[in-house]
C-alpha positions as a printed Julia matrix, in Angstrom:
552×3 Matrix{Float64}:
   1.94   -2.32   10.38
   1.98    0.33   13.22
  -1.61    1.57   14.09
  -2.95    3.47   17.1
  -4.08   -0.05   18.71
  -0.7    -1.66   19.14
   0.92    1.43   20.45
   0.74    0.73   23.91
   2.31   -2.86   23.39
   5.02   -1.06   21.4
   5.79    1.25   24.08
   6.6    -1.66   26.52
   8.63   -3.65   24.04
  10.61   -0.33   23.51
  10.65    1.02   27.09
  11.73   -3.42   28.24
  14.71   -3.08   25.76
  15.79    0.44   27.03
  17.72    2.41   24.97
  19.99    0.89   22.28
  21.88    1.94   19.06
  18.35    1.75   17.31
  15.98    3.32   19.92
  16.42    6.42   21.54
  14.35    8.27   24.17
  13.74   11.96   25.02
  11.96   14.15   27.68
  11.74   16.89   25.22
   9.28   18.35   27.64
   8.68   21.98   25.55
  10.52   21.27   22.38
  13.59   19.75   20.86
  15.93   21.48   17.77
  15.24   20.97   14.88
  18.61   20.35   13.5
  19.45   17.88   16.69
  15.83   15.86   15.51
  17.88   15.84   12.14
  21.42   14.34   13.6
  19.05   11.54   15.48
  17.47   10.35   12.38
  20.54   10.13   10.39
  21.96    8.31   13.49
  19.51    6.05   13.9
  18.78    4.75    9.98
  22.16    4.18    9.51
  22.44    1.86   12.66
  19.16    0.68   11.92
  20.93   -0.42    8.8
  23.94   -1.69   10.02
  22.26   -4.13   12.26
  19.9    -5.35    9.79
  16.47   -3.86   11.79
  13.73   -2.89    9.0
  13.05    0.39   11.65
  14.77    2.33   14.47
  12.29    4.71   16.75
  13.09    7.86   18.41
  10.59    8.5    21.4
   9.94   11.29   22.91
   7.6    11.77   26.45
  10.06    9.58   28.37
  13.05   10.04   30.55
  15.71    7.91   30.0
  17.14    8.38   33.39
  14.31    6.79   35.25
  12.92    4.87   32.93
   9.39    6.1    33.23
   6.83    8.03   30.92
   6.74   11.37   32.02
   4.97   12.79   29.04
   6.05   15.69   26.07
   3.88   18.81   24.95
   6.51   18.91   21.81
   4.53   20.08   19.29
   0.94   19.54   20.45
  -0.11   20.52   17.06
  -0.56   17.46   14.49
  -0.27   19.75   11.44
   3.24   21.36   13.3
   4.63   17.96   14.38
   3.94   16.22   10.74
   5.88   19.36    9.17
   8.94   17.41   10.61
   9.0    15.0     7.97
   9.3    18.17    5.39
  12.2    19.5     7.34
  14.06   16.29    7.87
  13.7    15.77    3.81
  14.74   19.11    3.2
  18.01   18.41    5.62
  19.28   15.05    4.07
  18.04   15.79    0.23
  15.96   12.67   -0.12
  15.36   10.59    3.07
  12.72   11.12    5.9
  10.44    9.66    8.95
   8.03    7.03    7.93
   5.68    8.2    10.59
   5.07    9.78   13.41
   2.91    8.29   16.44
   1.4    10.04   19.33
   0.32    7.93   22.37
  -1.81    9.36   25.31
  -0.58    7.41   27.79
  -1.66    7.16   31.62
   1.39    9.24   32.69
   1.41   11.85   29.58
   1.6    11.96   25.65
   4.53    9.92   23.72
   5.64   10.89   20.3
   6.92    7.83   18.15
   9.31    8.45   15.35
   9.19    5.73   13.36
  12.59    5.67   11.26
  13.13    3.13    8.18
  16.25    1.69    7.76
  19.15    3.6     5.5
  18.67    1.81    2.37
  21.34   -0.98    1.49
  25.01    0.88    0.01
  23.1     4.4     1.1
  24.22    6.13    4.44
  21.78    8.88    5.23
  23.91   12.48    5.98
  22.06   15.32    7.87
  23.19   18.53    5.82
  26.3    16.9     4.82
  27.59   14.88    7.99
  27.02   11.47    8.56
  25.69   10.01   12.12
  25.83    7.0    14.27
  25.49    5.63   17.5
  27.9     4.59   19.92
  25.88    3.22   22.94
  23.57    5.45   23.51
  25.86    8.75   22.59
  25.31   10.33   19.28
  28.44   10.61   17.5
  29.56   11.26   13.63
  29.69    8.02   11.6
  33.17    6.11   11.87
  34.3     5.55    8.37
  34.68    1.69    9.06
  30.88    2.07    9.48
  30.06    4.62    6.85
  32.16    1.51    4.49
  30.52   -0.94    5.79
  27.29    0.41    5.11
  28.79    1.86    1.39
  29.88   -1.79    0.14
  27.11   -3.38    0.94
  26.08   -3.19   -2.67
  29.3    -2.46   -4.4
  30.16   -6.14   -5.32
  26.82   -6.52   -7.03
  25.75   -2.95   -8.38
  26.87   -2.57  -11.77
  27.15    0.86  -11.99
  29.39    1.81   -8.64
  32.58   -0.27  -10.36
  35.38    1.61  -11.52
  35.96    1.7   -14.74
  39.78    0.66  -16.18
  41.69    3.5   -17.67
  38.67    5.67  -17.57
  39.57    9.91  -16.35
  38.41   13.35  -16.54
  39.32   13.29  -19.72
  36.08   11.15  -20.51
  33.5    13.54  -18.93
  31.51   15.74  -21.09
  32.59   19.5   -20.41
  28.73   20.54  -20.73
  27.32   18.22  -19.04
  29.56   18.84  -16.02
  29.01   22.14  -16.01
  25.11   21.35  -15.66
  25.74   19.06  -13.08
  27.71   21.58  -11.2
  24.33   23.43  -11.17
  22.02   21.22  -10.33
  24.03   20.06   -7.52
  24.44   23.67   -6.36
  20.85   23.89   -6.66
  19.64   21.16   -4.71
  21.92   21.82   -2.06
  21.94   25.78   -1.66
  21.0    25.45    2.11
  24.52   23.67    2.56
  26.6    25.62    0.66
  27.13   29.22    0.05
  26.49   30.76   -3.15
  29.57   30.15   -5.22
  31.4    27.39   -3.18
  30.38   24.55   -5.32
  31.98   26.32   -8.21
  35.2    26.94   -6.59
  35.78   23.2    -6.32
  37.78   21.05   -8.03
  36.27   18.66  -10.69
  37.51   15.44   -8.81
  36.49   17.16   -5.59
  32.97   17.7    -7.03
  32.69   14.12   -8.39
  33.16   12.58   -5.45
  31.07   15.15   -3.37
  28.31   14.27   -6.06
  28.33   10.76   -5.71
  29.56   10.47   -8.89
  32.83    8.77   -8.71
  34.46    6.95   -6.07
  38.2     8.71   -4.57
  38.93   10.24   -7.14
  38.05    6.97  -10.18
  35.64    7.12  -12.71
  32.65    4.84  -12.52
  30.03    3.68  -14.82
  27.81    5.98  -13.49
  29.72    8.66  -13.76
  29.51    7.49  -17.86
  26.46    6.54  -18.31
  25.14   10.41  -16.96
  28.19   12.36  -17.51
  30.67   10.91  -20.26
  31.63   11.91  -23.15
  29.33   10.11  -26.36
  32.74    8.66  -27.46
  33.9     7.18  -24.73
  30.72    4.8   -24.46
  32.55    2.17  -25.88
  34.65    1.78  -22.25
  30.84    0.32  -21.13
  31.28   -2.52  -23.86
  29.34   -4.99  -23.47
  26.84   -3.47  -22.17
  25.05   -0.82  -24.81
  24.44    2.44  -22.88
  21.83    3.73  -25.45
  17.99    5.42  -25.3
  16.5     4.44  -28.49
  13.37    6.64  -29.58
  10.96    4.87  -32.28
   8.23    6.46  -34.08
   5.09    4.12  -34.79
   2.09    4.24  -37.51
   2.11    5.78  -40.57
   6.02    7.21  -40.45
   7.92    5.91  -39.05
  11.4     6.84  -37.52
  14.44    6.42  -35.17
  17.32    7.18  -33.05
  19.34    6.47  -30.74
  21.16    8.51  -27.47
  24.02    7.56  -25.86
  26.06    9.83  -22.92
  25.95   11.69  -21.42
  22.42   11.01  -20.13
  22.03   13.91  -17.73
  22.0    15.95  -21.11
  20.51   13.1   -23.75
  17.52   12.7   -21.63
  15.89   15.73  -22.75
  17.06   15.52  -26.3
  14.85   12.49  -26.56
  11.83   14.74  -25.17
  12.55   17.08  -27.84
  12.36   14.17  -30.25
   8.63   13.41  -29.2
   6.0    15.23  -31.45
   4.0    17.18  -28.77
   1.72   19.44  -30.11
  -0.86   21.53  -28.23
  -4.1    19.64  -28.43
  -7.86   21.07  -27.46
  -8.49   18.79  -24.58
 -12.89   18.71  -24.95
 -14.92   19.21  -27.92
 -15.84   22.83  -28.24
 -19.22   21.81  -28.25
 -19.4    20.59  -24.8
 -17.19   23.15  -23.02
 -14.58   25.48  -23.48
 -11.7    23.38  -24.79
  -8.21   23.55  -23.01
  -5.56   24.13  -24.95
  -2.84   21.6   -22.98
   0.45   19.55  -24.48
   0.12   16.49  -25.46
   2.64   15.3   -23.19
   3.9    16.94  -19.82
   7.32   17.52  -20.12
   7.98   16.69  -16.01
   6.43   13.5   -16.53
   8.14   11.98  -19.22
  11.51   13.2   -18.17
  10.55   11.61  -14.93
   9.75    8.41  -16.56
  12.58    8.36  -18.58
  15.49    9.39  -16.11
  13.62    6.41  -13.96
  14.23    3.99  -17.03
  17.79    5.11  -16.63
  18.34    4.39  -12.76
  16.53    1.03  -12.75
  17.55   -0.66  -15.77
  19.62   -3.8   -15.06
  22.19   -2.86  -17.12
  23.51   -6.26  -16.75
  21.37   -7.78  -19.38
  23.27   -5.79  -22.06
  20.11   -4.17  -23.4
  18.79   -0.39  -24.38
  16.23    1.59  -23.25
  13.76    2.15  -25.8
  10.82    5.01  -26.14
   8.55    4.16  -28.16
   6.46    6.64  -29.69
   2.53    5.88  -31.56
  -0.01    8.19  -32.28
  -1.79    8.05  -28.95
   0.89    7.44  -26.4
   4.38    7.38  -25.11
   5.61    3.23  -24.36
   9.01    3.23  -22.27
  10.72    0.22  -21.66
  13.27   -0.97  -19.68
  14.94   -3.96  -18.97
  14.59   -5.62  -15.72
  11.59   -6.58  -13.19
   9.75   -4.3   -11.01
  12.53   -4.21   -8.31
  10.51   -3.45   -5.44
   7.03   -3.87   -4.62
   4.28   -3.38   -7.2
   3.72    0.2    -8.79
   0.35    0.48   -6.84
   2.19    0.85   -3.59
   4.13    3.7    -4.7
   0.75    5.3    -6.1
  -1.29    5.01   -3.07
   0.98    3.99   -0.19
   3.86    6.26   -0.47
   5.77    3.76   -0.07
   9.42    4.1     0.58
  11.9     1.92   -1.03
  14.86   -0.39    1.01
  16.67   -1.92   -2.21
  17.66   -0.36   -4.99
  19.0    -2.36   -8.58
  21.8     0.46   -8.91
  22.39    2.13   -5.55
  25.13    3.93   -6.59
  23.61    5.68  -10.21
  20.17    5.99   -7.64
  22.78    7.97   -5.23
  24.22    9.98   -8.15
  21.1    10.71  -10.13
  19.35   12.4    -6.56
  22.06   14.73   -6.08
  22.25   16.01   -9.45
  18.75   16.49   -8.73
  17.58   14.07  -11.69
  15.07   11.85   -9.23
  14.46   11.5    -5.61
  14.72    7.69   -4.47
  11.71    8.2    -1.67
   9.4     6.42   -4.13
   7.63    9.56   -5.1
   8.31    9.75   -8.9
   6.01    7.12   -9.82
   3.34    8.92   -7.52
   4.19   12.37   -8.99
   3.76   11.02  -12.41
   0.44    9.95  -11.54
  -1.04   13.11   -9.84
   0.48   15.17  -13.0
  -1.56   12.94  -15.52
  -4.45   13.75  -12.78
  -4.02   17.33  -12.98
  -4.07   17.35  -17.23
  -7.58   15.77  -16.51
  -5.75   12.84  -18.9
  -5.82    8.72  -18.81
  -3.54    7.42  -15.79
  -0.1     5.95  -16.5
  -0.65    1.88  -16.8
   2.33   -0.89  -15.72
   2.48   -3.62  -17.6
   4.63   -6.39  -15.83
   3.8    -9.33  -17.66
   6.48   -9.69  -20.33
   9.68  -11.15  -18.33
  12.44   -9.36  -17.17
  11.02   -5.79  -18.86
   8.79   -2.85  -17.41
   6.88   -1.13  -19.57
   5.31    2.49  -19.06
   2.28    4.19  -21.16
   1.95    7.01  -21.14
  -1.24    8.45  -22.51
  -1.24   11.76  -25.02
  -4.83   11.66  -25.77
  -8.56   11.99  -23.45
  -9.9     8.14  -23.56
 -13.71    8.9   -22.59
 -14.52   12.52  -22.41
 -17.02   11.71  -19.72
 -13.56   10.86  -17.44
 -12.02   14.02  -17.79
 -15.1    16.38  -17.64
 -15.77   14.48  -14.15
 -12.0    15.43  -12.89
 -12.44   18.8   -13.67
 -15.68   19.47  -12.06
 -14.09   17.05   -8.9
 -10.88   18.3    -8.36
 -10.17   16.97   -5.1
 -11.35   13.22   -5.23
  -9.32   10.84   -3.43
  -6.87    9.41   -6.01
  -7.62    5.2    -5.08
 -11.31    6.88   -6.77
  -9.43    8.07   -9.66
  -7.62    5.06  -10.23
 -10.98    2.66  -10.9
 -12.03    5.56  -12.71
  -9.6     5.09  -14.93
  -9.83    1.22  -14.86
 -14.02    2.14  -15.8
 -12.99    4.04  -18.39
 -10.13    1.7   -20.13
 -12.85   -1.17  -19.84
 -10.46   -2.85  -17.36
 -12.12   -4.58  -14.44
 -12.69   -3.18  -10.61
 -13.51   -4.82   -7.94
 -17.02   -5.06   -6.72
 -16.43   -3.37   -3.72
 -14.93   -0.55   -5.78
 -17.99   -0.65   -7.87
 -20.2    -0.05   -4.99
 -18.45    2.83   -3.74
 -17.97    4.29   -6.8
 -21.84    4.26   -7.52
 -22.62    5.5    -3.83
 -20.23    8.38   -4.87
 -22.75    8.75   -8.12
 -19.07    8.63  -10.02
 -20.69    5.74  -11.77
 -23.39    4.41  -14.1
 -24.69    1.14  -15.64
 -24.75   -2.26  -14.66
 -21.87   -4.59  -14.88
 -20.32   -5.02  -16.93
 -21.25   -2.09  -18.78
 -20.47    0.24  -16.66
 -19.13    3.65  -17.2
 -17.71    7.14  -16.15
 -20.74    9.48  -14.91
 -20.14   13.18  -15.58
 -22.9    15.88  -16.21
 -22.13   19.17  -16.36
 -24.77   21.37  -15.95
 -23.26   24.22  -17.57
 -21.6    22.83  -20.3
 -23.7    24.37  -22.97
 -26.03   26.83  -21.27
 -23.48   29.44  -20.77
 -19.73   28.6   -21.18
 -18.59   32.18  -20.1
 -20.56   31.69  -16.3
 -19.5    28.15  -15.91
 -15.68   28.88  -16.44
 -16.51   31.83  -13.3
 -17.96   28.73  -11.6
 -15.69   26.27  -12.38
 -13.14   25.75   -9.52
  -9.27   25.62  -10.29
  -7.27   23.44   -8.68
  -5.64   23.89   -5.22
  -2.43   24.65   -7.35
  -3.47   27.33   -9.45
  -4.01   29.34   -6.16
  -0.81   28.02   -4.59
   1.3    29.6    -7.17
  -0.6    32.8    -7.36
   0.81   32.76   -3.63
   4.19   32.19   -4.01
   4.59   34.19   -6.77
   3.19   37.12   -4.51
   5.58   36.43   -1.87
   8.87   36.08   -3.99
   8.02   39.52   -5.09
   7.1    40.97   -1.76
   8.82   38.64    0.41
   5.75   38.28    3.26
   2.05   39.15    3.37
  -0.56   39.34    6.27
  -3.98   37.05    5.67
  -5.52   40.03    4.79
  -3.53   41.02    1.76
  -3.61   37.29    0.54
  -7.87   36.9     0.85
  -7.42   40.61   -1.44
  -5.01   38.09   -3.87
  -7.21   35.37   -4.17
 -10.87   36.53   -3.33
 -11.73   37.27   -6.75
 -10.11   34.85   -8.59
 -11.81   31.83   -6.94
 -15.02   30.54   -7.96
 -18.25   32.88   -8.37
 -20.13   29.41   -7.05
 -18.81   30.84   -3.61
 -19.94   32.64   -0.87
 -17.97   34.92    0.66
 -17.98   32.79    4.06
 -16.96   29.79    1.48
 -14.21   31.81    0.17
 -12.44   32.79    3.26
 -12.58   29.19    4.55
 -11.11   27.94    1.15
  -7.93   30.24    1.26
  -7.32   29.5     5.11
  -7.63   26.05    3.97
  -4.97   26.58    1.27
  -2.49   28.4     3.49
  -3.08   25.3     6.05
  -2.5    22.97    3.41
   0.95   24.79    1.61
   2.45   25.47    5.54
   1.95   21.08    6.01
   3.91   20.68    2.77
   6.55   23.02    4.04
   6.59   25.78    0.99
   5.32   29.06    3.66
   5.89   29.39    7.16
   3.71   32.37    9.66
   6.71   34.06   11.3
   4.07   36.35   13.07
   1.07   34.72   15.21
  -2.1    32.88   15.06
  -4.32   36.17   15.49
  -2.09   38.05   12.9
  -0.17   35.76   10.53
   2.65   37.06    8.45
   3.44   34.44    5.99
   6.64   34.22    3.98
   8.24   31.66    1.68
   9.66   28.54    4.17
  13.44   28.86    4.52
């Protein structure tokens, strides 16, 4: 792991190898384009790849004539310089920096990108073009590279062979007509409005992902063929069952295409609006059983992870309390904890090629964030955490949870909206019954998140409020950071920019009464801070006098 106190031995490892396909340095005294930081990432993972290196680094602070440190005042700004890992993201669709590093060193400060690897069968393209190295020149990708890096995985993933007498013919007019849009969606900052349409289908196939020159492939089945032409996939049953459990019970099953099927089986699900507390205790919330976003997400990740090898279905199943999706196949990568707290980015994939084809029809991003975004979405519903369970062989199953466990639990989240979520997660553990460690115990009863002795121990949450007056504790009550955020952007998709001034009149009344006016104005600066480091608004005026807009 890179930290702040092996940096300097880093620097003369990196600085002793000089520059090579997989390290590059810069002066970038003042600043450096954006879209050139773009082409050098690209570059770099896909040699990083190519020669088997888990990282390549791009270094900037030192001149690469002399050799020598000579330092870099590139974005001086930690918030400014981490909004490169939006911008990079936004440029290749689903691939960015792992970190970024600053150094003070003797002679000046050092910025350290530190680039993972292109994932195996996965070049990385910035904006559509694909980059290498040749020495130490940055050139486009040859295409004996961009093959060698594309059948890497080809042999062995199931779903990038062709399939035998398989054409246009067996693609689902409807769903390639959605897939047109998504596509054209995802990538409007390539192409202008109207251009993806004008294509060809084989043309937009390929561009896709989809299919390979022009031939069909099992992915391009299993998410975009026709239901009867399933049967081409024999042995191999390409089929979502749903089940209903408990007192009726029910089924069906999905076939292709699964770009469209996927939500039929969310319409399937029973999700009716449920009043989240007792009204006795606090002014209930009318919410959905289930979150639409996370179930799809679930589900469409069933799809590109099962090992389709094994000749088995996805199934859904479906009890009174909770969504269980299974799929077949281990955990391919990791554990689902590091996705959840570590953000951590995935090398291998089971089926490269349906991962490829499912991110540009804008189905999943293969960063690793779906399993975190399902998380923080359960978080945000104030509902039970998903739970993994790993322990049958060769199957992963999901739960998903449609109902408040301990009440306790969710009255806590709402009155804490912006706990760290490693706290939620024992939270969640305290309130399953499911055992922490001690250390988490300790902290969690320092926090006063916690009461009781082990092993009784459970969720704390008193709510002052709760009874007294419901009307002045919902004035209270604070919303969370995203309830604000999209009061923003709505305002600025109608208006297209507004100066602080006209955003603290947006949101002054609307936050909570449990504010001073000094609190207030440090909570929406805070907010703007925090939506300009995700990259959704940019200040195209100054410091003094910001005029925010939407980020391009």
């Amino acid at each position: 792991m890179i930290n702040a106190s092996n940096l300097p031995a880093l620097l003369r490892e990196l600085l002793a190898d000089w520059e090579s396909e997989v390290v590059e340095f810069k002066r970038a005294k003042d600043g450096f384009s954006s879209h050139d930081l773009g082409k050098y990432v690209s570059a770099l993972a896909n040699e990083a790849n190519l020669r088997a290196r888990e990282r390549a680094w791009l270094v900037f602070g030192v001149d690469n004539k002399t050799r020598s440190v000579v330092g870099t005042a590139y974005k001086a700004d930690r918030e400014h310089l981490q909004a490169d890992k939006a911008q990079i993201l936004d440029g290749t669709g689903s691939f960015t920096i792992r970190e970024i590093h600053e150094y003070n060193h003797m002679d000046g400060r050092v910025v350290l990108y530190e680039i993972p690897a292109a994932p195996r069968g996965m070049p990385i393209a910035w904006k559509g073009h694909y980059y290498g190295r040749a020495n130490e020149s940055l050139v486009a990708l040859g295409q004996d590279k961009l093959d060698e890096i594309r059948a890497q995985t080809l042999a062995a993933d199931w779903t990038a062979q062709a399939v035998d007498g398989a054409s246009l013919d067996d693609i689902d007019p409807r769903a390639l007509k959605v897939a047109r849009e998504r596509f054209a969606a995802k990538h409007a900052n390539r192409f202008a409005s109207g251009e993806v349409a004008g294509w060809t289908d084989a043309i937009f196939l390929d561009r896709a992902k989809v299919t390979q020159n022009g031939k069909i492939t099992r992915a391009a089945l299993l998410l975009l063929g026709k239901a009867e032409s399933a049967w081409r996939l024999n042995p191999h049953p390409a089929e979502i069952t749903w089940k209903l459990e408990g007192q009726e019970r029910a089924y069906e099953h999905f076939g292709p295409p699964f770009l469209l099927t996927s939500s039929l089986v969310f319409a399937r699900i029973r999700n009716v609006q449920l009043r989240l507390l007792p009204e006795n205790e606090l002014i209930a919330h009318e919410v959905a059983k289930y979150d639409q976003r996370v179930v799809l997400e679930a589900l469409h990740n069933c799809i590109a992870h099962q090992d389709y090898s094994r000749a088995g279905r996805i199934v859904v199943i479906e009890q009174q309390d909770r969504l269980i999706l299974e799929n077949q196949g281990e955990f391919f990568e990791g554990t689902p904890e590091d996705y959840v707290l570590e953000e951590r980015v995935p090398h291998r994939y089971r089926n490269p090629f349906l991962t490829q084809a499912m991110t540009e029809l804008n189905m999943i991003d293969h960063m690793g964030y779906g399993i975190q975004d399902i998380f923080r979405r359960q978080r945000q519903r104030f509902f039970p955490l998903p739970d993994f369970d790993l322990s049958a062989p060769q199957v992963v199953r999901l739960t998903i949870h449609g109902r408040v466990v301990d009440p306790a639990y969710s009255l806590l989240l709402m009155q804490q909206t912006g706990l760290p979520l490693a706290d939620v997660l024992a939270l969640d553990r305290v309130q399953k019954r499911l055992p922490i460690t001690d250390e988490a115990i300790r902290h969690l009863r320092l926090s006063n998140l916690i009461d009781g002795r082990k092993p009784n121990i459970h969720v704390s949450a008193t709510v002052a409020a709760a009874t007294a007056d419901k009307a002045a504790y919902i004035r209270t009550r604070a919303q969370d950071d995203e309830h604000y955020a999209k009061l923003v952007i709505d305002y600025l998709r109608n208006f297209e920019q507004a100066s602080r001034s006209e955003i603290d009149k947006l949101l002054t009344d609307k936050l909570s009464d449990a504010l001073t006016g000094e609190q207030k104005q440090d909570k929406i600066g805070n907010l703007l801070t925090k939506m300009r480091r995700q990259g959704r608004i940019q200040n195209t005026g100054t410091r003094g006098r910001p005029v925010w807009k939407i980020a391009e």
